[in-house]
C-alpha positions as CSV (number, residue, x, y, z in Angstrom):
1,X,-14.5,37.7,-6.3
2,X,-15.7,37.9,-9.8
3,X,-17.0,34.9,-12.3
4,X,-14.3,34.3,-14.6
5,X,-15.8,32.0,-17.3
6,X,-19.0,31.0,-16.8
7,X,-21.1,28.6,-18.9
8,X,-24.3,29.4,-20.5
9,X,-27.5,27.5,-20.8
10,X,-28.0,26.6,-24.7
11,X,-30.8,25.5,-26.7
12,X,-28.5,22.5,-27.0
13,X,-28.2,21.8,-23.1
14,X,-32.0,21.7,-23.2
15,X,-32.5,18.5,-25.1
16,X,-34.3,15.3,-23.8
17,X,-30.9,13.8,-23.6
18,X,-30.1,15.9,-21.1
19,X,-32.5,16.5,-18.8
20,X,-31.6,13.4,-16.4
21,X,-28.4,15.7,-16.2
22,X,-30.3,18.5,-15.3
23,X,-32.0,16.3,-12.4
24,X,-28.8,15.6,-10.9
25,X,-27.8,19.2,-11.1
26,X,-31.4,20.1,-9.1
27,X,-30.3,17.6,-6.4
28,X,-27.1,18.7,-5.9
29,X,-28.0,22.3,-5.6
30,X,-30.9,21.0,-3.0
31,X,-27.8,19.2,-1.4
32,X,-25.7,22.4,-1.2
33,X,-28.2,23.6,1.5
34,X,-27.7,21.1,3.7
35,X,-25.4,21.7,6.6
36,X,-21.9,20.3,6.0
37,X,-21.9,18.1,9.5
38,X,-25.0,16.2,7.3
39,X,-23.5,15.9,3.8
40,X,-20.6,14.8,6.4
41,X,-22.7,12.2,7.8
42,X,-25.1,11.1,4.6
43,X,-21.7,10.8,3.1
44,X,-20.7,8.0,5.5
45,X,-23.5,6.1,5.1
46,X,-23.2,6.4,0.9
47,X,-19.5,5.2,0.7
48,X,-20.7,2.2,2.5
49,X,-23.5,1.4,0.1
50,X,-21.4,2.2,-2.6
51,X,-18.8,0.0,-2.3
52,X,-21.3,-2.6,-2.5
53,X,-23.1,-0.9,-5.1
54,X,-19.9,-0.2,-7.4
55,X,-18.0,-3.5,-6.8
56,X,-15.5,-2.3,-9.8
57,X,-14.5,0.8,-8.4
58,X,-14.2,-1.0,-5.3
59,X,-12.3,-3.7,-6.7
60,X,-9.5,-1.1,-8.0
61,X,-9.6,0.5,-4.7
62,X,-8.8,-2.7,-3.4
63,X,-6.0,-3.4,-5.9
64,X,-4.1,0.0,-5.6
65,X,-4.6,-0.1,-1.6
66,X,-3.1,-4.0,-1.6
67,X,-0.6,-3.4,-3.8
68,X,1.0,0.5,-2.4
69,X,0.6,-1.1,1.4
70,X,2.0,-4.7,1.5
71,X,2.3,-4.2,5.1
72,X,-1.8,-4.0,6.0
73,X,-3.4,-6.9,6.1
74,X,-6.2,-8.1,4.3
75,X,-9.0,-6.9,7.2
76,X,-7.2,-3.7,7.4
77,X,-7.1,-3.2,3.4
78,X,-10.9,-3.5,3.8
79,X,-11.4,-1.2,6.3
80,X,-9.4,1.7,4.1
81,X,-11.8,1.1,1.3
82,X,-14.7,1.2,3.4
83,X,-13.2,4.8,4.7
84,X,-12.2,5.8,0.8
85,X,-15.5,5.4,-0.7
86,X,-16.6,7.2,2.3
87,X,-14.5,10.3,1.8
88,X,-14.8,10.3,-1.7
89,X,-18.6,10.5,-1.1
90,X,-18.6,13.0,1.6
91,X,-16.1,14.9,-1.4
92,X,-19.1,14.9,-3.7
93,X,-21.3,16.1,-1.4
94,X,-19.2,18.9,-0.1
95,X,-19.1,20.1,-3.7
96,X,-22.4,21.1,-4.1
97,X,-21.7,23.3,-1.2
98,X,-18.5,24.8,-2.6
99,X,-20.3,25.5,-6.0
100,X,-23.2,27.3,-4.4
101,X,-23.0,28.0,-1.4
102,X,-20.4,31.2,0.7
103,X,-17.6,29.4,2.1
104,X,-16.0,32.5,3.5
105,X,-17.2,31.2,7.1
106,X,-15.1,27.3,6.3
107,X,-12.3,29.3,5.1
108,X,-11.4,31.2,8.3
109,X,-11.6,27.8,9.9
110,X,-8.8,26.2,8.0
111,X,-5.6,25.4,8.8
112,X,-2.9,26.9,6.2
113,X,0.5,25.8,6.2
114,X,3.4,26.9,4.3
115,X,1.7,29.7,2.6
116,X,4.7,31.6,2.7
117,X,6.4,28.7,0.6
118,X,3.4,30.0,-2.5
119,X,4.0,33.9,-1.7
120,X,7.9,34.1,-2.1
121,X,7.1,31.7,-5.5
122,X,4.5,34.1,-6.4
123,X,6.7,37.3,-5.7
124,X,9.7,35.7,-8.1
125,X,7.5,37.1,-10.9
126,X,6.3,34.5,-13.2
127,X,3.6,33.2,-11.6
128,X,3.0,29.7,-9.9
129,X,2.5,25.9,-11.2
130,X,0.7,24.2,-8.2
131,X,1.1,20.7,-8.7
132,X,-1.6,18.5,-6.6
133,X,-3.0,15.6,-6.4
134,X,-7.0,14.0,-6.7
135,X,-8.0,14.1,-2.7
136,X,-11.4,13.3,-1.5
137,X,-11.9,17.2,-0.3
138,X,-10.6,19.0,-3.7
139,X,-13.3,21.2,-4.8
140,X,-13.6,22.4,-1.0
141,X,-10.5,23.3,-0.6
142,X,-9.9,24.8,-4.6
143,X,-13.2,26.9,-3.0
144,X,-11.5,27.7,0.6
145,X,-7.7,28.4,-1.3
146,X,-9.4,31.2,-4.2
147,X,-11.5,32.4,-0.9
148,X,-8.5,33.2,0.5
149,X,-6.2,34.5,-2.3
150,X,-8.2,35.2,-5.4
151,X,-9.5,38.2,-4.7
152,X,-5.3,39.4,-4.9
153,X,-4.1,37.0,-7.5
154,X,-4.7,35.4,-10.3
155,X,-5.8,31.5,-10.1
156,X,-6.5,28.8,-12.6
157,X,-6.5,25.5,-12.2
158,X,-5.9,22.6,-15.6
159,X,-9.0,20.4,-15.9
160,X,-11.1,17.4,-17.7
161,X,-14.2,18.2,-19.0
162,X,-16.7,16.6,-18.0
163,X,-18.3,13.7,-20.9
164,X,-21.8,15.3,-20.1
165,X,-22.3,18.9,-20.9
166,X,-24.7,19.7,-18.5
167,X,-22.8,18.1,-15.6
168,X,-19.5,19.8,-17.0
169,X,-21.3,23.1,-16.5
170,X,-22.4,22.8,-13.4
171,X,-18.3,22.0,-12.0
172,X,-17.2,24.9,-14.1
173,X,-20.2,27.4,-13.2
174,X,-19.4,26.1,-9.8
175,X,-15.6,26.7,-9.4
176,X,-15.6,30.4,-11.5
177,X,-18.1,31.5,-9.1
178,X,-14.6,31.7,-6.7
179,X,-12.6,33.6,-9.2
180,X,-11.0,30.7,-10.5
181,X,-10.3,30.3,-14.1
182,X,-10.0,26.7,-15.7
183,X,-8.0,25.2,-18.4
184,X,-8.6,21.7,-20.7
185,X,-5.6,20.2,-22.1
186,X,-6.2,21.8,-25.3
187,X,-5.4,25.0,-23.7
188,X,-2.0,24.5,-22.7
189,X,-0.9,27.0,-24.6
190,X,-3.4,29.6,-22.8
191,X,-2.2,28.6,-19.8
192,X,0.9,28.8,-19.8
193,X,0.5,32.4,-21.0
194,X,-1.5,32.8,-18.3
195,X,1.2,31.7,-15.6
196,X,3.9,33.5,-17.3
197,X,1.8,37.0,-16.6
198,X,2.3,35.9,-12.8
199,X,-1.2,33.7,-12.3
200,X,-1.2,30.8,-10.3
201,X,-2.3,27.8,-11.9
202,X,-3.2,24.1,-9.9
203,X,-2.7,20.9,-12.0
204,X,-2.8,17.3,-10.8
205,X,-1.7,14.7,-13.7
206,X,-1.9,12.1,-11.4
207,X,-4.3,9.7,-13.4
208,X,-4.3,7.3,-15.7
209,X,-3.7,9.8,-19.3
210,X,-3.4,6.5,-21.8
211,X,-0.9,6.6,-24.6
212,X,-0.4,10.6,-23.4
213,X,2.0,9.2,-20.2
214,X,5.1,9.6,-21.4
215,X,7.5,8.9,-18.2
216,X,7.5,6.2,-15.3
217,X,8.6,7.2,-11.9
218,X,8.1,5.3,-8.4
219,X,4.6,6.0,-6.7
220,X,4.5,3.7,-3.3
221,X,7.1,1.6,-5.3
222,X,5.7,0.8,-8.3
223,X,6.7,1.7,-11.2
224,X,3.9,4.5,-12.1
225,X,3.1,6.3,-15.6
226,X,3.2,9.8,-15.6
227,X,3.4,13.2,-17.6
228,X,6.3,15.4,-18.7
229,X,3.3,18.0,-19.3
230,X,4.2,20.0,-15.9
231,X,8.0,20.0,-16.8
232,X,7.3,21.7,-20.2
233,X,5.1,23.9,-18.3
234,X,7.2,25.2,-15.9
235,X,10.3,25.3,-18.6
236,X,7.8,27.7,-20.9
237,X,6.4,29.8,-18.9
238,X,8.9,30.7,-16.2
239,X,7.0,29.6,-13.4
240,X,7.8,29.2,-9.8
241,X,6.3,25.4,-8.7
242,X,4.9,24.4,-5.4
243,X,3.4,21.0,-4.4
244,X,0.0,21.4,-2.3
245,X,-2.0,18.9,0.1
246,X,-5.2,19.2,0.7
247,X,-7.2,17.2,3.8
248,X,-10.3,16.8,5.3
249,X,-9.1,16.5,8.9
250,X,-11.3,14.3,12.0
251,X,-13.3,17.2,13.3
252,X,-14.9,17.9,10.0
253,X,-12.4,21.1,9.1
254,X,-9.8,21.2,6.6
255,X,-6.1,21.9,5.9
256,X,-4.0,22.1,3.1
257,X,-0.2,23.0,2.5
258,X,2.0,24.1,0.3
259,X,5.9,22.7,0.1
260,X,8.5,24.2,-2.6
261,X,9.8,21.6,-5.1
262,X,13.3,21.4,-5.9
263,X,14.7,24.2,-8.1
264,X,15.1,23.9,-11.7
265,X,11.9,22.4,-12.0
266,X,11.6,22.3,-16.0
267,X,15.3,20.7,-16.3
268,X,14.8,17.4,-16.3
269,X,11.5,15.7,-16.9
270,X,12.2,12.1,-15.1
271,X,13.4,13.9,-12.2
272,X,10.5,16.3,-12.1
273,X,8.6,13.4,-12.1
274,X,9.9,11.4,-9.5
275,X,10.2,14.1,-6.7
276,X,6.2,15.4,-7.5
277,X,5.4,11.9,-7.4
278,X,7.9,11.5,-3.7
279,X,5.9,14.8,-2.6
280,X,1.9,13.1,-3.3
281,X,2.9,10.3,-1.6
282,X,4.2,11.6,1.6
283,X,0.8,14.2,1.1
284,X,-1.2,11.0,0.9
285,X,0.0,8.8,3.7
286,X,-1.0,11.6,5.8
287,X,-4.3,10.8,5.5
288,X,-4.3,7.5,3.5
289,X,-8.2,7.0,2.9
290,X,-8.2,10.7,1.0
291,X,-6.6,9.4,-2.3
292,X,-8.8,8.5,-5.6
293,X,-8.1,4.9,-4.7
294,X,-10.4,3.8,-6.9
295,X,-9.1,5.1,-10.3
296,X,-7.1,3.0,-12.2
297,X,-3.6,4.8,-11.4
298,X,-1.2,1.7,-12.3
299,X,-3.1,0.7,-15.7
300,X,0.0,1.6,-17.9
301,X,2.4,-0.5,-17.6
302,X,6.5,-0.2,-18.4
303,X,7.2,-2.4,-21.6
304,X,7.2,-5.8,-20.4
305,X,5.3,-6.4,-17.5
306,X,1.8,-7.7,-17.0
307,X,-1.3,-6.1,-16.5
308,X,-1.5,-4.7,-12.9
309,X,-5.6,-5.0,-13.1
């Protein structure tokens, strides 16, 4: 695999500002040496202390778990929490080891399904949209996917940059070292180009995007904001578009899948919408305490009705 983009160190990046950044990028690189059954384990233990140490993040945890299953009760609400802020936490960990470490070894022990659903998009010749979602194990499994297929294709994936410079860096640094290139929203126009040549590109727009959502579709029955971003997309540049999970299963491996969305994808924005938005939540109540629970997912609301936080 080759490095697609990587970021330099500037004289800028060097600043006093910066250089608590640049201790959190020493410990994480320390981290990535770790054996994964420990960041596994130290990531149990730091979900627990950190729902008590964030109590906002773990109050929107809270909120988006109560409200998307009505049927837990309050006991078993908390104990899904406890297990998200875990995951997440093991997540974070794990992605020190994707960013630095070979993961050829994790790759040939995970599970594909459906790949064939990606290939015969890929081989109708405009390349792929991947739509996803924010699970606890996605910069493992971006790592484990471009082990397995970069080195024949093409693979982006649509990004936020990170507020911090040196901390954005370190992610992109971390996930070209795989092969795989990455887009900001500014670069739509780039990456559509780039699908339309026949790469596959990954993009999950299932966060909260402010005045930017311009759609709501149901998401665990609520009425959820969303983007017609992936519609125009896949209307631009031709592309094929599949829906992939991705899962950190009990024994400490991983799995992810690929399903085809319906065809016509592009057509009809709302629609688009709701049958992505049908597809993450059956991918999410797979493995419930996977999701980014504790993002504010429900903060825009339809015309009319209160404030959901």
């Amino acid at each position: 695999m080759t490095r697609t983009d990587a970021v330099p160190v500037t004289l800028r990046l060097l600043k006093p500002r910066y250089w608590t950044a640049w201790l959190v990028v020493f410990l994480m690189w320390l981290s990535a040496w770790l054996p994964l059954s420990a960041k596994h384990r130290f990531g149990r233990w730091l979900g627990t202390v950190l729902k008590k140490r964030m109590p906002v993040r773990a109050a929107t945890g809270r909120r988006n778990l109560t409200a998307c299953f009505p049927e837990k009760s309050a006991a078993e609400i908390e104990q899904m929490l406890t297990e998200n802020m875990q995951q997440m936490s093991m997540g974070a960990l794990e992605s020190s080891h994707a960013w630095w470490r070979d993961v050829s070894d994790i790759a040939a022990r995970t599970r594909v399904i459906g790949l064939d659903h990606l290939l015969n998009a890929q081989a109708k010749g405009h390349g792929v949209l991947i739509m996803g979602g924010h699970f606890a194990a996605v910069d493992m499994i971006l790592a484990v996917f471009a082990d397995r297929v970069a080195s024949d294709y093409e693979l982006g994936y649509m990004y936020r940059p990170h507020d911090n410079p040196v901390i954005d860096r370190m992610i992109v640094n971390g996930r070209s070292r795989h092969g795989v290139r990455g887009f900001t929203k500014r670069q739509l126009k780039e990456m559509v180009s780039y699908i339309h040549n026949g790469g596959m590109a990954w993009y999950a727009c299932d966060q909260h995007f402010r005045r930017a959502s311009d759609r709501f579709a149901p998401f665990f029955g609520i009425q959820t904001a969303n983007l017609s971003t992936p519609s125009w997309i896949a209307r631009e540049s031709g592309a094929a578009v599949v829906f992939m999970r991705m899962h950190r299963l009990p024994d400490g491996n991983f799995e992810y899948e690929f399903s085809p969305l319906p065809e016509g994808f592009g057509a009809d924005p709302q629609q688009d919408c709701e049958n992505w938005n049908r597809e993450l939540e059956q991918a999410i109540r797979k493995y419930p305490a996977q999701y980014f629970w504790v993002h504010k997912r429900f903060k825009k609301r339809p015309p009319g009705e209160p404030e959901f936080y």
